[in-house]
C-alpha positions in Angstrom: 64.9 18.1 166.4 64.0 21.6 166.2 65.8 22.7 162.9 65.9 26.5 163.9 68.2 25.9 166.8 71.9 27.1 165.8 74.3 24.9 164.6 76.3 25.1 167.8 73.9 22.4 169.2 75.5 19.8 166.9 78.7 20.4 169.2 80.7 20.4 165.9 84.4 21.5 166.0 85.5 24.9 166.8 86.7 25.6 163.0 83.6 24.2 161.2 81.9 27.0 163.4 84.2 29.5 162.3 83.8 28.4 158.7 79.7 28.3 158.8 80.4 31.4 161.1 81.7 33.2 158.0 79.7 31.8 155.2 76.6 33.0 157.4 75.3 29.4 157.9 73.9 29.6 161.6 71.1 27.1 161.9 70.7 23.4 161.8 68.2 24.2 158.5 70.1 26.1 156.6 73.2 23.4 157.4 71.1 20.7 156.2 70.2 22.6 152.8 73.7 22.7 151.5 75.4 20.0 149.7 78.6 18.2 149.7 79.6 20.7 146.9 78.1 23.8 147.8 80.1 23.1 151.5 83.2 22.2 150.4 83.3 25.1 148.6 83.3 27.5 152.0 86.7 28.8 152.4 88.8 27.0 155.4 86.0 24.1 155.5 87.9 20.9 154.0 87.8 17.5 154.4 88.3 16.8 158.0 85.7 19.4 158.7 83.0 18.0 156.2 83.7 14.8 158.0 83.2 16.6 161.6 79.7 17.8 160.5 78.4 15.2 158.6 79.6 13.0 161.7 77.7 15.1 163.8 74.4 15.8 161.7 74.4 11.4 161.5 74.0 11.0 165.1 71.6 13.3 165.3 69.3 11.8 162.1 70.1 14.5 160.0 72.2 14.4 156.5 73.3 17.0 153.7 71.2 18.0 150.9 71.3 15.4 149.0 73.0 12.7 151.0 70.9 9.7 151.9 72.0 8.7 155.1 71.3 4.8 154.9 72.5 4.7 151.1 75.9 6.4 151.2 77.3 6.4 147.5 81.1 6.4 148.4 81.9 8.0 144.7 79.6 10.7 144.8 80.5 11.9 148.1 83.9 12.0 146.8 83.4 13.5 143.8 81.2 16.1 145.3 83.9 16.8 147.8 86.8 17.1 144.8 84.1 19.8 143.1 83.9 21.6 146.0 87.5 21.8 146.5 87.8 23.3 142.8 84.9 25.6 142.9 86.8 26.9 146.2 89.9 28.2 144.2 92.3 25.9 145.7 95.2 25.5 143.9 96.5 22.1 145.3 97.1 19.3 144.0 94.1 17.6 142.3 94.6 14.0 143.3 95.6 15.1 146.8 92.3 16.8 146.8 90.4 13.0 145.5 92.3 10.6 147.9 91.3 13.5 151.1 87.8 13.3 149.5 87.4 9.4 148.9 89.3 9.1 152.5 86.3 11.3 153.9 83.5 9.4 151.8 84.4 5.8 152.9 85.5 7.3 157.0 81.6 8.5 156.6 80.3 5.7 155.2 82.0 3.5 158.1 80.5 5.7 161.0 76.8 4.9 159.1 77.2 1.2 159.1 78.5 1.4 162.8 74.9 3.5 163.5 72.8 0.7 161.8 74.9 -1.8 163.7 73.8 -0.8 166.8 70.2 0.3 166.2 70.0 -3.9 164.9 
């Protein structure tokens, strides 16, 4: 996969756009340098939308900085996610913010051992 091609060609939701849109993250390289952390911490770019792209960048062989796609650690996805949250300046609820993450995390980890399912 060409990694200068814009991250529109991961056909990722119209709000994950918007977000990278804003935090001037336009190609599939400079996606795939960022971390859990360092992209949760994009304002309007939570949980459902970290799922969206990480979804996306998986079926396309690709992963987060980072992220190992065949060895998922469910905690440190989750952690990273809560970290992000915080270094975002949200001023929810702190647990609310830990279940959303370890919900993402483990939703993630499912869609990988569906992928290696089928490629068996």
């Amino acid at each position: 996969m060409d990694m200068s091609l814009s991250v529109d060609f991961l056909n990722i939701s119209t709000r994950a756009k918007t977000a990278l849109y804003h935090a001037k993250v336009k190609t599939i390289e400079e996606l795939v340098s960022m971390s859990v952390a360092s992209l949760c911490s994009i304002r309007n770019l939570g949980v459902g939308t970290l799922r969206n792209i990480q979804e996306r960048l998986a079926e396309n062989g690709l992963s987060l900085r980072g992220e190992n796609p065949s060895i998922v650690s469910v905690e440190k996805m989750a952690r990273e996610i809560y970290i992000g949250s915080l270094i975002r300046g949200s001023t929810q609820d702190c647990d609310a913010h830990f279940d959303g993450a370890w919900t993402a995390a483990l939703r993630f980890e499912q869609l990988l051992i569906e992928k290696r399912s089928k490629n068996e």
